[in-house]
C-alpha positions in Angstrom: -18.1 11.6 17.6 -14.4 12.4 16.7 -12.4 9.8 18.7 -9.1 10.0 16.7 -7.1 12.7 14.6 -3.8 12.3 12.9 -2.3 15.1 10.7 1.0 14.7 8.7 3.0 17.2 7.0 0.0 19.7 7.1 1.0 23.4 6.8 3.3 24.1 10.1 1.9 20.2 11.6 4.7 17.6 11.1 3.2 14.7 12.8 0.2 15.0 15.2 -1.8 12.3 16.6 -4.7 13.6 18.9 -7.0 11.3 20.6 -10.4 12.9 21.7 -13.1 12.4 24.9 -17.0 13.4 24.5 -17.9 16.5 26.0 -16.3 19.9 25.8 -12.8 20.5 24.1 -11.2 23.9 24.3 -8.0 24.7 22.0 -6.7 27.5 23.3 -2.9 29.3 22.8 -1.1 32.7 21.5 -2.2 34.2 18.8 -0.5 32.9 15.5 0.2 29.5 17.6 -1.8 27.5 14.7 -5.0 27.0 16.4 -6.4 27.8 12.9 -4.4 25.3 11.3 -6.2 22.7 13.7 -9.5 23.6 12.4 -8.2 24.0 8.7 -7.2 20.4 9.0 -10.3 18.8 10.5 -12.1 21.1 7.4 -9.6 19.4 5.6 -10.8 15.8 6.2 -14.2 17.0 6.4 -14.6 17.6 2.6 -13.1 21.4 2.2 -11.5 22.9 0.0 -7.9 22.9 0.2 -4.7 23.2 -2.6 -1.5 22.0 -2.3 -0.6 25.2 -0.7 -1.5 23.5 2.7 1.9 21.4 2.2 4.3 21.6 4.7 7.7 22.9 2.9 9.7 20.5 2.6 7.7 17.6 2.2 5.8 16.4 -1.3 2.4 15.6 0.4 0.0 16.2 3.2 -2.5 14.2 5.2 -5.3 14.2 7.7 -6.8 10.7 9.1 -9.8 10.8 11.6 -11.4 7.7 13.3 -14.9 8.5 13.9 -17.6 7.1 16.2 -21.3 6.8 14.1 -23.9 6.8 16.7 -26.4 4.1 16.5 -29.2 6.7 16.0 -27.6 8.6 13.3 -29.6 7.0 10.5 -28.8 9.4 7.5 -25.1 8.7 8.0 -25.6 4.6 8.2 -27.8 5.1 5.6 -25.7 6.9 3.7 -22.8 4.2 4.0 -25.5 1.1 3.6 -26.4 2.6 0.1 -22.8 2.6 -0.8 -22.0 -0.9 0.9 -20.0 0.8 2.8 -19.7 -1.1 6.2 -18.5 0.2 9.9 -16.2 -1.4 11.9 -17.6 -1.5 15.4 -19.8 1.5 15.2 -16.3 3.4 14.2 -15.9 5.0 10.4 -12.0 5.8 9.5 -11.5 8.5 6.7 -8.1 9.7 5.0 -7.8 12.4 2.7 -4.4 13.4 1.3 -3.2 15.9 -1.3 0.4 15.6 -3.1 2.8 18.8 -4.7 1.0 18.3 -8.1 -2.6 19.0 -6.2 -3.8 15.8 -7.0 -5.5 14.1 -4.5 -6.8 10.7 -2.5 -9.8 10.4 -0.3 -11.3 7.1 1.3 -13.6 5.9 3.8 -13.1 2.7 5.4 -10.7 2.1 2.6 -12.9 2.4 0.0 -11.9 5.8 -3.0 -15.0 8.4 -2.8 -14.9 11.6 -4.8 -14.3 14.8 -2.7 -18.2 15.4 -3.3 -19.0 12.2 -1.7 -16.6 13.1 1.3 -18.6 16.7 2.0 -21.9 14.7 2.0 -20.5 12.2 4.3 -19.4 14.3 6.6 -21.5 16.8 6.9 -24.4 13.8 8.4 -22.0 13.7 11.4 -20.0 17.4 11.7 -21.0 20.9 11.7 -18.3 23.4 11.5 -18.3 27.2 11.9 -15.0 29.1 11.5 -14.3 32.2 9.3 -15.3 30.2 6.5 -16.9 27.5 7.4 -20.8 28.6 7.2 -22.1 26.6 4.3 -24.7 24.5 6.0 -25.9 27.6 7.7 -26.3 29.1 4.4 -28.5 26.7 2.9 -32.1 27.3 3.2 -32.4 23.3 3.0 -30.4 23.0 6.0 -33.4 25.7 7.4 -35.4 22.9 6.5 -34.0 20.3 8.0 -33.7 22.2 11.7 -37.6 23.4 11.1 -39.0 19.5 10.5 -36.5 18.6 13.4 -38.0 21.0 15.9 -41.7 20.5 14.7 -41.0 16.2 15.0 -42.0 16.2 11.1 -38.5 14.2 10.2 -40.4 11.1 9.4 -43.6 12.9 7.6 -41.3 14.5 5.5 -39.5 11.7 4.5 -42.6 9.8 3.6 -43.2 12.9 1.5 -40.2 12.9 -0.2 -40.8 8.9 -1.1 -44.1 9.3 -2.8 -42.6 12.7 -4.7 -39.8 10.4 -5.9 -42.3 8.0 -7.2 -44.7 10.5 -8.8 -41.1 11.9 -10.8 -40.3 8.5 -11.6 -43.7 8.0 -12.9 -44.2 10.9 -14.9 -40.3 9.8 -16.5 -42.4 6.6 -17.5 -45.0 8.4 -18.8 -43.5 11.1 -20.7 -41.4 8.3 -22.4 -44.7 6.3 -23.8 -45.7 9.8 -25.0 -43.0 9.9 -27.5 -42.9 9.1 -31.1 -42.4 5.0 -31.8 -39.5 6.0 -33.7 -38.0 7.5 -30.9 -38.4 4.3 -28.6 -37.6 2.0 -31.3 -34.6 4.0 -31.7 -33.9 4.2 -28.0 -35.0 0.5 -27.7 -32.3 -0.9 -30.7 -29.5 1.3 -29.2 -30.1 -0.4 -25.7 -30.3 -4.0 -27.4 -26.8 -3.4 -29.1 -25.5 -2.7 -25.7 -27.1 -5.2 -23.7 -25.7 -7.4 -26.6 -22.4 -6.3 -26.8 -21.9 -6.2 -22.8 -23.2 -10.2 -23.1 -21.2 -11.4 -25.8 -18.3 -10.1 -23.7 -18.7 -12.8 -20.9 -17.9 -10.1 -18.4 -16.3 -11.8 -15.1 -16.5 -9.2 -11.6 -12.6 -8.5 -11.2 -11.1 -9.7 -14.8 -9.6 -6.3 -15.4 -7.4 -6.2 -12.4 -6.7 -10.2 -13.4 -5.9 -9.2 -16.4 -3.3 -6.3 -15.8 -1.4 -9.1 -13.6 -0.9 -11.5 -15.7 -0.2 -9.3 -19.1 2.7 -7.7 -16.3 4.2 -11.5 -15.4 4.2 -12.4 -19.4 5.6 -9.0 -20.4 8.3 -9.3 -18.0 9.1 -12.7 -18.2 12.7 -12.4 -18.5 13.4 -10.3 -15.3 11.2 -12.4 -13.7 12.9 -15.6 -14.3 15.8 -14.0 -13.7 15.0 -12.7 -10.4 13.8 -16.3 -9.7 16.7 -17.9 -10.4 18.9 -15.9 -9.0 16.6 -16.0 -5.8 16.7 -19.9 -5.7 20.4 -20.1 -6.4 20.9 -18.3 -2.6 19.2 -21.2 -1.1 20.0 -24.1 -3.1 23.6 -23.4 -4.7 26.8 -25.5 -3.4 28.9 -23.6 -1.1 27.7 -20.6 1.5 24.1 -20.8 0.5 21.4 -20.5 2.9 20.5 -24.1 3.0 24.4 -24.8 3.2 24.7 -22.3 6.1 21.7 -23.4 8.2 22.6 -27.3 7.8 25.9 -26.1 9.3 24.2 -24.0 12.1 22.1 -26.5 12.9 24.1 -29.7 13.8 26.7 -27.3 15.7 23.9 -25.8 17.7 22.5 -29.2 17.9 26.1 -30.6 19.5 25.8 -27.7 22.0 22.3 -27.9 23.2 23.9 -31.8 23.9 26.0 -30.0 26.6 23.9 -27.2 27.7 19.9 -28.2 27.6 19.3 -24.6 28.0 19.7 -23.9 24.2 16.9 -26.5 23.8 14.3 -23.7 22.8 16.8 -21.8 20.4 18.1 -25.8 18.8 14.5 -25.7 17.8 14.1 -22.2 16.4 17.2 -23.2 14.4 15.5 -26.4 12.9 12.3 -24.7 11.8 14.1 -22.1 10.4 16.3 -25.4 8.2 13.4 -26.5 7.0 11.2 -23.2 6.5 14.5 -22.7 4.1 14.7 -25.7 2.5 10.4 -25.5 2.1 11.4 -21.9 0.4 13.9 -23.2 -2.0 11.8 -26.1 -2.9 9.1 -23.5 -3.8 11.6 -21.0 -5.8 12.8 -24.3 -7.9 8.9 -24.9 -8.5 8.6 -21.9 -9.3 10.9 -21.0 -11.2 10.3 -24.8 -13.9 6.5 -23.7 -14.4 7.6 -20.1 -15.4 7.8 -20.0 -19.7 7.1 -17.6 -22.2 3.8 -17.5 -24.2 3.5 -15.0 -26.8 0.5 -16.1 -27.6 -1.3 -15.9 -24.0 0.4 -12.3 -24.1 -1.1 -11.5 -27.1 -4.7 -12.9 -25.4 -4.8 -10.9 -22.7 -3.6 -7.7 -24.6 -6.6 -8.3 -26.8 -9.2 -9.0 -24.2 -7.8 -5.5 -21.8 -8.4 -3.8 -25.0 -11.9 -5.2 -25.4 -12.7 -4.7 -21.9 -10.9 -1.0 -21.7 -13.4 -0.3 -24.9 -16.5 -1.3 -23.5 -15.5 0.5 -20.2 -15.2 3.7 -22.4 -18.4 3.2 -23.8 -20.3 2.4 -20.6 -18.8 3.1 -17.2 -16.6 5.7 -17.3 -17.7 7.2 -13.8 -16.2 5.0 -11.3 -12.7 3.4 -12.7 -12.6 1.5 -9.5 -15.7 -0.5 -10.4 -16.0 -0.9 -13.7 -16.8 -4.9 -14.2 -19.4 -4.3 -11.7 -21.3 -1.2 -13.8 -20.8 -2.6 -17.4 -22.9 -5.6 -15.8 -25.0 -3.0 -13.9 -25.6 -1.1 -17.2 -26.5 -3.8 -18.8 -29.0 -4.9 -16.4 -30.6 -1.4 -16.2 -31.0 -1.2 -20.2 -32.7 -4.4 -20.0 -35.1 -3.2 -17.8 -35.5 -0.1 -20.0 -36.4 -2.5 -22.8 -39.1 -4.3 -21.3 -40.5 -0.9 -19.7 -40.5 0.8 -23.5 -41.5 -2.1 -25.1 -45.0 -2.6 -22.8 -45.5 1.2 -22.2 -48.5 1.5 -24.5 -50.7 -1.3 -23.0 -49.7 0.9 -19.3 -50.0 4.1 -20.4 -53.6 4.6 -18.9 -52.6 2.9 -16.0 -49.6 5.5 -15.4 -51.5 7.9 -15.6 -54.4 7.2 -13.2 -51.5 6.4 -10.6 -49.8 9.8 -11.5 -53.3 11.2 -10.6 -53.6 9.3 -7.4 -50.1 10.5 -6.1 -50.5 14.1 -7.0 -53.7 14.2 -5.2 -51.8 12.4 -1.9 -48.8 14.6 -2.7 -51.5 17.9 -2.3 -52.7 16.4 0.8 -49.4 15.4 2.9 -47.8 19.4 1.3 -51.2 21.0 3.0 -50.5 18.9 6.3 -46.5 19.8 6.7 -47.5 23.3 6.0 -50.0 23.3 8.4 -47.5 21.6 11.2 -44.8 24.0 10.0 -46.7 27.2 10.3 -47.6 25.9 14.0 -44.1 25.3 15.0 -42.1 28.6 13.0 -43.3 31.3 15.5 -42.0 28.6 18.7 -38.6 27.9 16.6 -37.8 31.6 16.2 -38.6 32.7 20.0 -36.6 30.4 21.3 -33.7 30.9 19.1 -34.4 34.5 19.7 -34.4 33.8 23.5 -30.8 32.0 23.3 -28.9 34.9 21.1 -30.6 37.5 23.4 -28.3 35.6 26.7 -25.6 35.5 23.8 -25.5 39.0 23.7 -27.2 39.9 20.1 -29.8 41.3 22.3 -30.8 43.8 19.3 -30.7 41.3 16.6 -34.4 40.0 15.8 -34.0 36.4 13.8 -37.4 34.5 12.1 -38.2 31.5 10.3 -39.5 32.4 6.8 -42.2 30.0 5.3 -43.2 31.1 1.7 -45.1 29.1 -0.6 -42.9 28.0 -3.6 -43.6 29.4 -7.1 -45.1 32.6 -7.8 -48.8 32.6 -8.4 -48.9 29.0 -8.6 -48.9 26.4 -6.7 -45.4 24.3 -7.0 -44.4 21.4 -5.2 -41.0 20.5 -4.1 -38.9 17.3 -2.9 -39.4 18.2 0.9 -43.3 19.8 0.2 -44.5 23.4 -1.2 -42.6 25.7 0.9 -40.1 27.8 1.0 -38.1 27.8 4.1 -35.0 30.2 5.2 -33.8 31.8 8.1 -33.6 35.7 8.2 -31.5 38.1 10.4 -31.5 41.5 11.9 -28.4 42.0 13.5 -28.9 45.9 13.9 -32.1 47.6 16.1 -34.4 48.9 12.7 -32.7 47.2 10.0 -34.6 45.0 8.0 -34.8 41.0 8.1 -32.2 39.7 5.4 -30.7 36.6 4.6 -28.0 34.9 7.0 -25.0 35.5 4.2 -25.7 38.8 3.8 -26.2 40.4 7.6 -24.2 38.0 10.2 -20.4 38.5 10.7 -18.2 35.0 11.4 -18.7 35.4 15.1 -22.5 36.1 14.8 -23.1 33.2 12.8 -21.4 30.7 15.1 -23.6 32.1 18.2 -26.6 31.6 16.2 -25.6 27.9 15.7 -24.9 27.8 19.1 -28.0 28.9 19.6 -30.0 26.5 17.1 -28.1 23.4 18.7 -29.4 24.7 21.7 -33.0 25.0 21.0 -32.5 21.5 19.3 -31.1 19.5 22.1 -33.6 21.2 24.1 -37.4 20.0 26.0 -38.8 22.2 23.3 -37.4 20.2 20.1 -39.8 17.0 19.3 -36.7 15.6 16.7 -32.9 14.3 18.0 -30.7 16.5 16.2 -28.4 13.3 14.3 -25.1 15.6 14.3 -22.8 14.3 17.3 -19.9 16.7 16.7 -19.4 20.8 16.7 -16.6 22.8 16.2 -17.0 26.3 16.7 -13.5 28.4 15.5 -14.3 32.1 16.5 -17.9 32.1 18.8 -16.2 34.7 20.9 -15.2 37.4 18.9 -16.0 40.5 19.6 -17.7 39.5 23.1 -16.5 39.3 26.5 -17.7 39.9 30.1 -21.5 38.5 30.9 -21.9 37.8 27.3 -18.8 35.4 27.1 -20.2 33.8 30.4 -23.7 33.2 28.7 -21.7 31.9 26.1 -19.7 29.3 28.2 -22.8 28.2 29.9 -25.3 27.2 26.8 -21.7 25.5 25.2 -21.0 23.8 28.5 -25.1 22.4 28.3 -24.9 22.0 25.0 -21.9 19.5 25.6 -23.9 17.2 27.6 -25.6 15.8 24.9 -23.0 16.8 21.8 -19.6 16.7 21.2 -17.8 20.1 21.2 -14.5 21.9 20.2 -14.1 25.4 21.1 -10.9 27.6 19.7 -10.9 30.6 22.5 -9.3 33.5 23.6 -11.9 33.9 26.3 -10.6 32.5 29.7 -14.3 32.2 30.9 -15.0 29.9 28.0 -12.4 28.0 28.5 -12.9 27.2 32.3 -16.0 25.4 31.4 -14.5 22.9 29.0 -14.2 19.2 29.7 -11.0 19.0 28.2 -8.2 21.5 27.3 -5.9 21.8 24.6 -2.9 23.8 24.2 -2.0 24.5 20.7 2.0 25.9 20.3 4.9 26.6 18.3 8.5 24.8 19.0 11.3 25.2 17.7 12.4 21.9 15.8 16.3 22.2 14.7 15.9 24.9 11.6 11.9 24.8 11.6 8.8 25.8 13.1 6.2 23.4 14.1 3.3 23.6 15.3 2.4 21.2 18.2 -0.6 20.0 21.0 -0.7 19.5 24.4 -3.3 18.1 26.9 -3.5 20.7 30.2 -5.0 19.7 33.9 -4.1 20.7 37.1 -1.8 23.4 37.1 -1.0 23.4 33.9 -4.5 24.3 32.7 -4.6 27.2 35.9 -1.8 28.2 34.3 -3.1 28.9 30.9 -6.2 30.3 32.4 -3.7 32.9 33.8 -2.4 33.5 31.1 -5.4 34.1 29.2 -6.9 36.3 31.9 -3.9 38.8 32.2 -1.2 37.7 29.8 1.1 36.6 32.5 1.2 34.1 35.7 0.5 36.8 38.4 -0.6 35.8 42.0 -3.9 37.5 41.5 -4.4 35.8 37.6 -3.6 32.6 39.4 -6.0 32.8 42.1 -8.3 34.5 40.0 -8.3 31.4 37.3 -8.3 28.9 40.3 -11.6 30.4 40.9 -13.3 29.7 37.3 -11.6 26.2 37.3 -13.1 25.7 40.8 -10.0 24.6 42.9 
């Protein structure tokens, strides 16, 4: 759940700090009011694209912060974080992305640098987004897959499946290795010896590098440094109006006065600590300042051993910069085990291969049964989204849940089993069934993820959809009277058990949100910005009003009293 959202210097946002409730969020506003740029910056910190075009003018970079709430039941995502020992704090994940003039950019998550890759996948376990752009998961027949297994209650069988297809790969790695020529392992096996070898004789210590780069920067700038130090000291120490001077002298006439007035007892002692914190401080400086000397030799050590290191970091963990003591003793470790596995794969060849036997026999079986469950629970999955974008007023569309078997003329098994799985629309009465990407407009696709959700949160599903959070940018286009009711209504349920943000135009909609935002533009000396405001009471009547008829009319008002139920 989104609990916190902080966006600086982002297009027409100079600094906007939102804090969020569970439930259902509206945005509404005028047109051109930057309701947009409030999705384009949560797409932003959710892993999309973005240049440095997004920049407010003026300012050199831009960045979006969110504080986010990981349910306990959300395995993928803590899963996702425990592979990367990436730890929550109270239940609550903070990501920060940022992106400078030059179009370089920073991401982390819980502090911790991840690629903008990394960020999408994260994310996406714990956000759905649909905007004019934002449809990617919707387009993926994997995500199909996903929301099939979910509905059918085959989440767990199908990760079993995809456990014993990883080991059968891994296997059949193995094996295909003992099946090459000797002179190819030997040559594999003395290549991995001179690295395991060269990594040793390195003595590798977890953090040396960053060690390193600090002391080669105190020796190389030894001069400024002891000047600095000096120079420092002689402010405390030094005859005449030096700190120590000047606090010995504030301190026995503050002393003489708290022996008039008591009442300065508290600040006579505030005084005193801060006489000796300065004398403790200069005492350090002069320590300081007698062990500092100039080693050219040490220099040249550590120059030596950075260039060493920075070599063998070249050669063998160039990935992640922000790790590299950690992979060079990692890669090492995994070429060991290479090694061994090379050097006894002929006596375990027949072995490998009766166990590849075994699995692809087991993988054959558990394929036939997720088929099998599939098939039963397609036809169910597609009425009832059928059902839902019917009320949603795509009463002519026909949607269905393809299930192909993979390959052509041959049987082919997959990560996640043997079939193919997509989603196919109609959206016209007599037009064919076609993919998602290439029939449904922005507006479509967003009802039929409404509708999905829906069916997902629903008696009919037998698997929790994980995803805590929807934002849904333009659901209502091209829709209004009963239809934009229908609409309101399966948001407003499916609010009860997700988190929701709506951007609107339709006052019915955004009656039946829990919360309501107003997104507008202000004038801010010689700029435009672009700013957020909670509505209730009147307020909120207000913009109902407003919405309804353009204006605050006696009738809009009573009229948008009515929806909002006072």
């Amino acid at each position: 759940m989104l609990l916190e959202l902080s966006i600086r210097n982002y297009a027409l946002i100079d600094n906007l700090n939102l804090i969020f409730d569970g439930g259902f969020t509206i945005l509404t506003g005028e047109t051109g009011a930057g309701k947009s740029i409030i999705v384009g910056a949560l797409s932003f910190i959710l892993g999309g694209k973005a240049g440095a075009d997004v920049i407010r003018s003026g300012t050199d970079e831009a960045s979006v912060s969110a504080v986010i709430g990981v349910a306990k039941d959300n395995a993928d995502a803590r899963s996702w974080l425990a592979e990367r020992d990436i730890a929550l704090d109270d239940g609550k994940l903070f990501a920060r992305r940022l992106i400078r003039a030059s179009g370089r950019s920073s991401i982390y998550i819980q502090n911790v640098p991840q690629s903008l890759r990394d960020l999408g996948d994260c994310m996406a376990l714990l956000f759905d987004l649909h905007g004019q752009h934002q449809h990617e998961s919707l387009m993926r027949p994997e995500t199909h897959r996903r929301y099939l297994d979910r509905f059918a209650g085959l989440v767990d069988e199908a990760a079993s499946y995809n456990r014993v297809f990883s080991q059968l790969a891994e296997k059949k790695k193995l094996l295909e290795s003992s099946e090459k020529s000797q002179w190819e392992r030997d040559t594999r096996i003395d290549m991995l010896k001179y690295a395991v070898d060269e990594i040793a004789e390195a003595r590798i210590r977890p953090g040396e590098m960053r060690e390193l780069a600090l002391e080669s920067a105190r020796l190389s700038g030894y001069e400024k440094l002891a000047g600095f130090v000096e120079q420092g000291a002689g402010f405390f120490c030094e005859e005449g109006a030096s700190v120590l001077n000047l606090a010995r002298k504030a301190r026995s006439l503050i002393d003489s006065a708290a022996g008039i007035d008591g009442a300065l007892g508290p600040l006579q002692k505030r005084i005193a600590d801060l006489y000796y914190e300065a004398e403790d401080i200069a005492g350090e400086l002069r320590f300081y300042g007698r062990g500092l000397s100039f080693d050219p030799d040490r220099l040249e050590a550590v120059e030596t051993r950075q260039a060493k290191l920075q070599k063998l970091k070249k050669k063998y963990a160039h990935d992640n910069e922000a790790q590299t003591e950690e992979q060079l003793l990692a890669y090492a470790a995994a070429a060991d085990a290479e090694i061994e596995t090379l050097s006894s794969l002929d006596a375990n060849r027949d072995r490998l291969a009766a166990e590849i036997k075994a699995l692809e026999r087991e993988i054959v079986a558990r394929a036939a049964s997720l088929t099998a469950r599939r098939k039963e629970k397609a036809a169910a999955l597609s009425d009832s989204i059928m059902a839902i974008l019917t009320a949603l007023g795509m009463a002519g569309a026909r949607f269905a849940v393809s299930l192909e078997p993979k390959g052509e003329g041959k049987k082919v098994y997959g990560p996640w089993g043997a079939d193919e799985i997509e989603f196919l629309i109609s959206a016209n009465k007599g037009e064919p069934l076609k993919e998602l990407a290439r029939i449904a407009s922005g507006g479509e696709l967003s009802r039929i993820m409404l509708a999905i959700k829906s069916v997902l949160a629903g008696p009919a599903s037998n698997g929790p959809d994980t995803i805590e959070t929807l934002v849904f940018d333009e659901i209502d286009t091209g829709i209004g009277g009963e239809v934009a009711v229908s609409v309101a209504r399966y948001l407003a349920d499916l609010s009860k058990s997700k988190q929701l943000f709506c951007i609107s135009h339709l006052a019915s909609i955004a009656s039946k949100a829990d919360n309501h935002l107003k997104v507008e533009k202000q004038n801010a000396g010689d700029r435009v910005i672009t700013t957020v405001k909670p509505l209730e009471g009147n307020e909120r009547k207000t913009e109902i009003a407003r919405m309804l008829s353009g204006g605050e009319g006696e009738i809009a008002l009573q009229h948008a009293g009515e929806l909002l139920g006072f």
